[in-house]
C-alpha positions as CSV (number, residue, x, y, z in Angstrom):
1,X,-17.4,-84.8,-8.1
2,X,-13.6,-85.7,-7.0
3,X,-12.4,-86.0,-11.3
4,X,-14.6,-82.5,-12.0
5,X,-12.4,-80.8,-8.7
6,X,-9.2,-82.6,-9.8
7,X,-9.5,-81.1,-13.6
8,X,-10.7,-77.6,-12.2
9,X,-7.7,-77.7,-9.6
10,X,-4.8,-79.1,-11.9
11,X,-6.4,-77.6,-15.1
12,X,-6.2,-74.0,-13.6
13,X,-2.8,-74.2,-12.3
14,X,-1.2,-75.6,-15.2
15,X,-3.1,-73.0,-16.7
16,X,-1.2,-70.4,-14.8
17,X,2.2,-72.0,-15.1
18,X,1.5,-72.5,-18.9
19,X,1.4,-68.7,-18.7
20,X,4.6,-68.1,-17.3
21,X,6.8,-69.7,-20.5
22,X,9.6,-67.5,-21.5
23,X,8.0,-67.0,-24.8
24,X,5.0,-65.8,-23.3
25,X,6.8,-63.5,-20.8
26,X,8.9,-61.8,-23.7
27,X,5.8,-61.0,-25.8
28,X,4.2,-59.4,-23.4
29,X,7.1,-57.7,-21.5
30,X,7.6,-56.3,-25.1
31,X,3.5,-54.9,-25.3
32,X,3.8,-53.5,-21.6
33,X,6.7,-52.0,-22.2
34,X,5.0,-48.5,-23.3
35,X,2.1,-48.8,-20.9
36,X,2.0,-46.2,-17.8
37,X,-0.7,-47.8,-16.1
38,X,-0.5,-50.9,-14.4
39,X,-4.5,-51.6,-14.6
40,X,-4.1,-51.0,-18.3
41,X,-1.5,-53.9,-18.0
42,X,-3.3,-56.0,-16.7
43,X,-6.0,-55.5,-19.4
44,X,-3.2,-56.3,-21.7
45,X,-2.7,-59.4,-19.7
46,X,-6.4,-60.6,-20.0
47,X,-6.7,-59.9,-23.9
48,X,-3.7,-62.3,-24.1
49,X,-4.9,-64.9,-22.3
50,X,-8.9,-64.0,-23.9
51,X,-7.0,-64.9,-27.7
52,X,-4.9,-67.5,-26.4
53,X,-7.6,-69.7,-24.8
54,X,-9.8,-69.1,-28.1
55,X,-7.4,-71.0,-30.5
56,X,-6.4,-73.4,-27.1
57,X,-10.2,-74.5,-27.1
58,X,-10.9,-74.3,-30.8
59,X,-8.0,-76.4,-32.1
60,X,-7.5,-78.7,-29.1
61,X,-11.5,-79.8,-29.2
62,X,-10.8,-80.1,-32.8
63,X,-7.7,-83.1,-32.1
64,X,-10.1,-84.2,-29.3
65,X,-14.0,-84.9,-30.9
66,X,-12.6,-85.3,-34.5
67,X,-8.9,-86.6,-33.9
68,X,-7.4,-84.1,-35.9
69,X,-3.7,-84.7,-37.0
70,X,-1.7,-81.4,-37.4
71,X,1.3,-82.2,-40.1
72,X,4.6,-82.3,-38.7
73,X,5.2,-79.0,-41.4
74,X,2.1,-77.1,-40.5
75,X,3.1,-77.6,-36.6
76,X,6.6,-76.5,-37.3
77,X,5.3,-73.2,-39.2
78,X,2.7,-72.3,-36.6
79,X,5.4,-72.6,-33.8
80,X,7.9,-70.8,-36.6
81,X,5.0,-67.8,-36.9
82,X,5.8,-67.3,-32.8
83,X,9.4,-66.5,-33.4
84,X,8.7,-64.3,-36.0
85,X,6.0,-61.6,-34.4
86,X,8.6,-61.7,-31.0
87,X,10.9,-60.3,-33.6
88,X,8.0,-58.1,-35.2
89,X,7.6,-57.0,-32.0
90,X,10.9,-56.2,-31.1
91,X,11.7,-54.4,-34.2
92,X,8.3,-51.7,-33.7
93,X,9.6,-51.8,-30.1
94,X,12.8,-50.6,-31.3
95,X,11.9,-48.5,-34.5
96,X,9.4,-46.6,-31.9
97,X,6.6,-47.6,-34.5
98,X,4.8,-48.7,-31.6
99,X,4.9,-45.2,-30.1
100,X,4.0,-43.7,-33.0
101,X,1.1,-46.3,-33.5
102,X,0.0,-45.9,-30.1
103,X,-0.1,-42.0,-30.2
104,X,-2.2,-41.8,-33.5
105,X,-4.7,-44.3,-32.5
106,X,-5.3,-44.0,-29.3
107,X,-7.9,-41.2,-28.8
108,X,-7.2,-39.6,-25.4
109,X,-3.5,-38.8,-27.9
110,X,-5.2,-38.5,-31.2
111,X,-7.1,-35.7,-29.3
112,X,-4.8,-33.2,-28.8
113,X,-2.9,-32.7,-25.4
114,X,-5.3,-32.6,-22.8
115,X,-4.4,-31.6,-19.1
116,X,-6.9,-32.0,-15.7
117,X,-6.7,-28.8,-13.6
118,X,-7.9,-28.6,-10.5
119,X,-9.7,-25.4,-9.1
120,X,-11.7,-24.7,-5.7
121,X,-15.3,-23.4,-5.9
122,X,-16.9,-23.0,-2.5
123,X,-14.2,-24.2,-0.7
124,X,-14.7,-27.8,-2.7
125,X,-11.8,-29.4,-5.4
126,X,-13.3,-30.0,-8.6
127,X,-11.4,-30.8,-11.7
128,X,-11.7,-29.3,-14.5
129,X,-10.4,-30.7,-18.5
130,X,-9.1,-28.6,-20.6
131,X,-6.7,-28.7,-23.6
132,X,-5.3,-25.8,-25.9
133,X,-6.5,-27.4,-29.7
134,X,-9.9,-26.7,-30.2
135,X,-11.3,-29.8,-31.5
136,X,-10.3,-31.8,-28.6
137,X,-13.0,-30.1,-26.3
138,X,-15.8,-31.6,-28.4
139,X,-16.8,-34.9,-26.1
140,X,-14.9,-34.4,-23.2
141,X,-18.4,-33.1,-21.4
142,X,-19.5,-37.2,-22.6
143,X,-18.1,-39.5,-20.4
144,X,-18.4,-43.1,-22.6
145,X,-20.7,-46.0,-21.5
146,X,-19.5,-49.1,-20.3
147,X,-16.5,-51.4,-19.9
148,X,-15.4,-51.9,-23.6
149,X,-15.6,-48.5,-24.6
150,X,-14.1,-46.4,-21.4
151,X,-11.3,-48.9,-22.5
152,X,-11.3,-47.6,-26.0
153,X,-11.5,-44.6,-25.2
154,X,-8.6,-44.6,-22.9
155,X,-6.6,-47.5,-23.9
156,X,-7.5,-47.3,-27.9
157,X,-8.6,-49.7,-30.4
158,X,-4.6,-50.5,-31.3
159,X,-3.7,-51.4,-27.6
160,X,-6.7,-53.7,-27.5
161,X,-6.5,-55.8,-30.6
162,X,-2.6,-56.6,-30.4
163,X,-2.3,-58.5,-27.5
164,X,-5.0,-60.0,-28.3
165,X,-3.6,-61.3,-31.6
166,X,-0.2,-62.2,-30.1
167,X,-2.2,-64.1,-27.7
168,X,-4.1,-66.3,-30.7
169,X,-0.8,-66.7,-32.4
170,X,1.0,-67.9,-28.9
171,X,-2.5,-70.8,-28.9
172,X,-1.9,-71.7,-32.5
173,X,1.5,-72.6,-31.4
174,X,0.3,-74.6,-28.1
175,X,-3.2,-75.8,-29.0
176,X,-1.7,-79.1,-30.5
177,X,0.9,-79.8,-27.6
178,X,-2.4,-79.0,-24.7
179,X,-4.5,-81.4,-26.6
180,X,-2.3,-83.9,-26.9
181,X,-1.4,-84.3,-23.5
182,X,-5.4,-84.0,-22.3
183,X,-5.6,-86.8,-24.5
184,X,-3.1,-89.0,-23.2
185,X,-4.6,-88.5,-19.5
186,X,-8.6,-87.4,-20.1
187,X,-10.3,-90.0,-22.7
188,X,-14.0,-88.5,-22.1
189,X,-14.5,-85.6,-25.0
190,X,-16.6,-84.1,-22.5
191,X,-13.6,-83.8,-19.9
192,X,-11.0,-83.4,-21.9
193,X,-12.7,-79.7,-23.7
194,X,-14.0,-78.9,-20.0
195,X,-10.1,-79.1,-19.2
196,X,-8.9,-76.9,-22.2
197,X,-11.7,-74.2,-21.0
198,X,-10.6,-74.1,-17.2
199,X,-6.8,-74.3,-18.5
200,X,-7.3,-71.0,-20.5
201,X,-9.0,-69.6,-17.2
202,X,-5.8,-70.1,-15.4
203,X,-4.1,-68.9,-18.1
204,X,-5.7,-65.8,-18.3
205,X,-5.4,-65.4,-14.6
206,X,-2.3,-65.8,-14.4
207,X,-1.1,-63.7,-17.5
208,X,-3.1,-60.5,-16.1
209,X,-0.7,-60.9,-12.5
210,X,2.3,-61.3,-14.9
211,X,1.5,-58.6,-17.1
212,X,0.5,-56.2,-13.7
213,X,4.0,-57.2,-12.1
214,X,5.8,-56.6,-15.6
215,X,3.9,-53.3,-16.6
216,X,4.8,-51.7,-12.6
217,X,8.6,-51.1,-13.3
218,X,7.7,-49.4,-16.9
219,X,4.4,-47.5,-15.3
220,X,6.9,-46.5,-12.4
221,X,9.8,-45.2,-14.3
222,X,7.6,-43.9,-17.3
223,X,6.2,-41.1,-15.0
224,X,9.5,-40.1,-13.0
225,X,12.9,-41.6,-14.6
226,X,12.3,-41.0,-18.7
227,X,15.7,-42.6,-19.4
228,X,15.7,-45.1,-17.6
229,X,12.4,-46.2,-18.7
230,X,13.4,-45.5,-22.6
231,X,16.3,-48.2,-21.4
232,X,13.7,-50.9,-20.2
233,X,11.4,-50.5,-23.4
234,X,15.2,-50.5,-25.8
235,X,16.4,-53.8,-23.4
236,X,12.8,-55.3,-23.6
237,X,12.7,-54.7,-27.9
238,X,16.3,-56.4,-27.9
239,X,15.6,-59.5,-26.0
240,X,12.0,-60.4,-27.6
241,X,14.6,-60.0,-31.4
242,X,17.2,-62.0,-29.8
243,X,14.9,-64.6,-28.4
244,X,12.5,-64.6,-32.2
245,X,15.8,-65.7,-33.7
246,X,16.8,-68.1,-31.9
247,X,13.0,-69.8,-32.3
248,X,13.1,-69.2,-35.5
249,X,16.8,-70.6,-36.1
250,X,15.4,-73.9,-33.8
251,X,12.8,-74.6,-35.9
252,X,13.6,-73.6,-39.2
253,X,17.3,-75.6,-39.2
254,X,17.1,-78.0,-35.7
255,X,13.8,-79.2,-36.0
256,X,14.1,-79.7,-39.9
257,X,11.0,-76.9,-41.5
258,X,13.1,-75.6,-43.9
259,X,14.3,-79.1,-45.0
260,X,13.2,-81.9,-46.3
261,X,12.9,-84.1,-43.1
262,X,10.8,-81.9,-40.8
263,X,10.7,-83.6,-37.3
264,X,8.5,-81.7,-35.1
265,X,7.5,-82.8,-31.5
266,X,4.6,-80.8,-29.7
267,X,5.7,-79.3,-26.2
């Protein structure tokens, strides 16, 4: 009972610290950076640390049951491919391709411009939705069913899927370095992938605070300061370029991938 508590306890709080790399923080500083709701951030944070615990699990239990040895080249190019979506990012960030992306796929935008108005009837509030293009009245009587889709429908199938996939290609780039380290400490299989699980729990945990504390300036400033908040999304697009460069210039020329000798050390 006291080595199951001791891996729940120090797997779930490595977990969170795992999620507070720079990195990590720059990624999704860069995908909260548009958001005006700080719940919807936090969603953002959770699908992060949903896609980063998948390839975390899947390639660590792989090292671990089958002793799996990643290539020095192939662990340089999946750290490399983290350097180059931070600058991905960046660069929509900056083009306002994300905007644009964001407004044509998510539906409450795709929609048409809807507004709430409130009105009294009998002395009671009620509020009333209503928008001037035509087509955007048919569903708004159907309220959707469920988790996944009121998120859909309000967050957008776009929204949902990319932090998600920056949070797979963040565990591509960890999985390795994680299972490694289990190993050296954990020599039961069935410990060592019981780790990896309660590690992507506190990762996920503590992603969705970081992402709510990140996404409250932007969902602050988004609704009253409009400059200022175009600032934070510009600064934010800036640093997660600046930061993709410099991975990418450490791994590609420091740590040897676009040489002959690559010399890669998992961390």
């Amino acid at each position: 009972m006291i080595s199951l508590l001791t891996i729940i306890s120090v797997g779930f709080l490595l977990g969170i610290r795992h999620a507070t790399d720079p990195d990590h923080v720059i990624a999704v500083t860069t995908i909260v950076s548009r958001q005006q709701s700080i719940r919807h951030a936090g969603v953002i944070g959770v699908l992060w640390g949903l896609g980063h615990t998948i390839t975390i699990v899947l390639v660590g239990t792989g090292i671990i049951v089958f002793n799996l040895a990643i290539p020095p080249r192939l662990g340089l190019a999946m750290e490399l491919a983290v350097g180059l979506m931070l600058i991905l990012l960046g660069v929509l960030n900056l083009s306002g391709a994300t905007r644009w992306i964001t407004e044509r796929f998510t539906p409450e935008h795709s929609a048409g411009v809807i507004h709430e108005h409130v009105h009294r009837h009998g002395g009671e509030p009620h509020v009333h939705t209503h928008s001037h293009e035509p087509d955007a009245h048919l569903g708004l009587e159907e309220q959707p069913a469920g988790l996944v889709q009121q998120l859909l429908a309000r967050v957008g199938l776009y929204q949902l899927l990319r932090p998600l996939a920056v949070g797979v290609v963040h565990g591509l780039a960890g999985s390795a370095a994680v299972a490694l380290l289990v190993l050296t400490t954990i020599h039961s299989p069935r410990w060592a992938i019981a780790y990896l699980l309660v590690f992507g729990l506190g990762t996920i945990a503590g992603m969705m605070v970081i992402t709510m504390i990140l996404g409250a300036p932007f969902a602050y400033t988004g609704k009253r300061f409009a400059n200022f908040n175009r600032g934070l999304g510009v600064a934010s697009g800036l640093i997660s370029v600046a930061f993709g460069l410099f991975i990418t210039f450490q791994i590609g020329f420091v740590d040897g991938l676009f040489t002959a000798h690559p010399n890669w050390m998992p961390h």
